[in-house]
N, C-alpha and C positions, 0 to 999 in steps of 0.2 A: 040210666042212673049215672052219678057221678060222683066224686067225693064232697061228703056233707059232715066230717068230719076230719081235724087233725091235731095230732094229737103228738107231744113231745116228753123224751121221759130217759131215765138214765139207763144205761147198760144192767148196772143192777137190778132194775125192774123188768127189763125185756129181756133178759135171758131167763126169768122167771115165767116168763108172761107165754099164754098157748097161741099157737095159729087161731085166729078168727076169719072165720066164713069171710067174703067180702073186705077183708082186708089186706092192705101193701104196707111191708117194713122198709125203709130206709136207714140201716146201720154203719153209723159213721164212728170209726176207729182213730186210732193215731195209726200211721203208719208200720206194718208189718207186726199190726195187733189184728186178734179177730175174738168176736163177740159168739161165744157157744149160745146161738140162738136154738128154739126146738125146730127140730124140720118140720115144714107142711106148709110153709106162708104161704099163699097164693100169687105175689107178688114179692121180688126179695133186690133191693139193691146195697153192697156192701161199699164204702167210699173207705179212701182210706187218706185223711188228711187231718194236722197238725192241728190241735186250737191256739192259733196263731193270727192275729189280725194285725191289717195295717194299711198303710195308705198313701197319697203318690209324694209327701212328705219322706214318711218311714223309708219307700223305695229309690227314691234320692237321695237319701242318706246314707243307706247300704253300695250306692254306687253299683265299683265291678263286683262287689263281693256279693253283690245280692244273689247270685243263680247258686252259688254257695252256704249262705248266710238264709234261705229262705225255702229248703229242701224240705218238702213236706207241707208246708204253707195251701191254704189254698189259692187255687187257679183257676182259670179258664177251663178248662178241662174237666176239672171237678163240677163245676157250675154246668158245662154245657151236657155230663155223662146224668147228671141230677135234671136237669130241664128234660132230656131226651126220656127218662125213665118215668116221670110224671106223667109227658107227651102220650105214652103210650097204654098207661094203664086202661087195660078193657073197665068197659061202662060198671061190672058186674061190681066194682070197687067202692064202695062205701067210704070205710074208716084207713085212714094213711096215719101211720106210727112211724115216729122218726126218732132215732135212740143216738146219744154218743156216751161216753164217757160219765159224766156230771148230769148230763140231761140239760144242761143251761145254756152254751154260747152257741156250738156248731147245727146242736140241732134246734134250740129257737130261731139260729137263720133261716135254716131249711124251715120250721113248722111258716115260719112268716111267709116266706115266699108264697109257700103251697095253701095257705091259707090264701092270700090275696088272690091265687092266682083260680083256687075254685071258689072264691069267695064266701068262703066259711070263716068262722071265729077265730079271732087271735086276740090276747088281751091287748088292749091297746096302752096300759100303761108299762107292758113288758117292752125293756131298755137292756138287758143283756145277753143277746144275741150278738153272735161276731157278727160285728158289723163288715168285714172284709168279704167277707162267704155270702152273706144276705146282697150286697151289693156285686160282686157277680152272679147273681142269680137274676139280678133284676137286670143287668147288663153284662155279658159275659168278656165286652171286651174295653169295659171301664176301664182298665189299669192298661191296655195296652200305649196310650202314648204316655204313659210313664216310666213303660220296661223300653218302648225306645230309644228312650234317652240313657240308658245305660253305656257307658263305654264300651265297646269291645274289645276282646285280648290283644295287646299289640302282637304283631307276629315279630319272631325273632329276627334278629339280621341278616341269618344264612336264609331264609324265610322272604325277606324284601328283596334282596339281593336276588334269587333266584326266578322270584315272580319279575323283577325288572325287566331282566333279560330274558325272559320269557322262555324260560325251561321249567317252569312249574307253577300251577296255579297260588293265587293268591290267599287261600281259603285259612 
């Protein structure tokens, strides 16, 4: 078996909502919130990221401040810990519940991914999904030649000065 269902829905419903047989939750939070789900899911993953989206525009614009200015954001990370947790769900898994906040942008991106990717239903006229989270899930290192174009910290002068003459690295 495999998931033949997915299904996306707000915090407010799914902390309501009971463990089912054959089902995986995916609980995605704002950052150092967490969702009083019921215990027993068979499958449980807790994400904790910002509904926040944006793009290699937005991330040029933020510059140095972006690793500042974008705490919380999703990431690569987030995308790759969500890919990994799908990857592994045992066959016995039917029904996959993705809950955030609203129930509308972070986990429409997740339901889209996971829909396409077991190729079950998603509506196709739904358009508010973060599109930042949904696109790394379908590429986890989509924004990376955008974050390397960010400037890095200049080092101080006692800082060059020392890396020069070679009594301290340059880091």
């Amino acid at each position: 078996m495999t998931v033949r269902s997915v299904t996306f829905i707000s915090e407010a419903s799914a902390v309501r909502l009971k463990p089912l047989p054959g089902a995986a939750i995916i609980s995605i939070m704002n950052p150092g919130e967490e969702a009083a789900l019921l215990e027993g899911w068979e499958q449980l993953l807790r994400v904790s990221v910002a509904d926040a989206s944006y793009d290699e525009r937005t991330i040029a614009s933020y510059g140095r401040m972006w690793a500042l200015s974008s705490r919380g954001f999703p990431t690569k990370e987030h995308a790759l810990a969500i890919r990994a947790f799908l990857d592994q769900l045992p066959p016995n898994i039917e029904t996959l519940i993705i809950h955030c906040g609203a129930g509308v942008s972070r986990s429409g991106a997740v339901a889209k991914y996971a829909a396409e990717r077991f190729s079950t239903h998603f509506p196709s006229e739904y358009d508010r999904y973060n599109e930042a989270l949904y696109r790394l899930l379908v590429n986890p290192a989509v924004f990376d030649d955008a974050l390397a174009l960010i400037p890095t910290k200049k080092l101080s002068l006692a800082r060059r000065i020392c890396a020069a003459i070679g009594i301290c690295s340059a880091r």
